[in-house]
C-alpha positions, 0 to 999 in steps of 0.5 A: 484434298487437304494437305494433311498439317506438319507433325510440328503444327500438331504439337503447337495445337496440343500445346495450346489446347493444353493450356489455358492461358494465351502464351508465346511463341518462345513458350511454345518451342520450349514447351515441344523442344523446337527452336523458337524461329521454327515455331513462330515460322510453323505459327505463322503458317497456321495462322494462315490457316485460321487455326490460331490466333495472336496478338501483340502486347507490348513487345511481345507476342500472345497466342491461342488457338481458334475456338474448338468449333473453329478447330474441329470444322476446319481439321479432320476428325483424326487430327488429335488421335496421331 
């Protein structure tokens, strides 16, 4: 059985998918209004997860979810409906 994603998780997701654009993690936590170690931390973790992806630029750092295939094959079907 899965462990079901923390609700913070969720909200980085709907974050990213929300946007079109590759943001960072500071981004991120202003955007939810979490501190930003608590999203890079959460960041990491579904990184872990393959669910998003970042890469560095300079001294900064960008990220984006996976692809939506990716996303759906890996979470479950009610994910986006709580």
């Amino acid at each position: 059985m899965k462990k079901p994603l923390h609700p913070i998780d969720k909200e980085i997701l709907r974050a990213l998918i929300g946007t079109k654009m590759k943001v960072t993690p500071s981004q991120i936590s202003k955007a939810i209004g979490v501190h930003p170690v608590t999203a890079q931390n959460r960041i990491k973790e579904l990184m872990k997860k393959e669910l998003v992806k970042c890469t560095p630029k300079g001294n900064r750092t960008y990220c984006r979810p996976a692809s939506m295939n990716d996303l759906k094959r890996k979470l479950k079907s009610n994910f986006f409906r709580s």
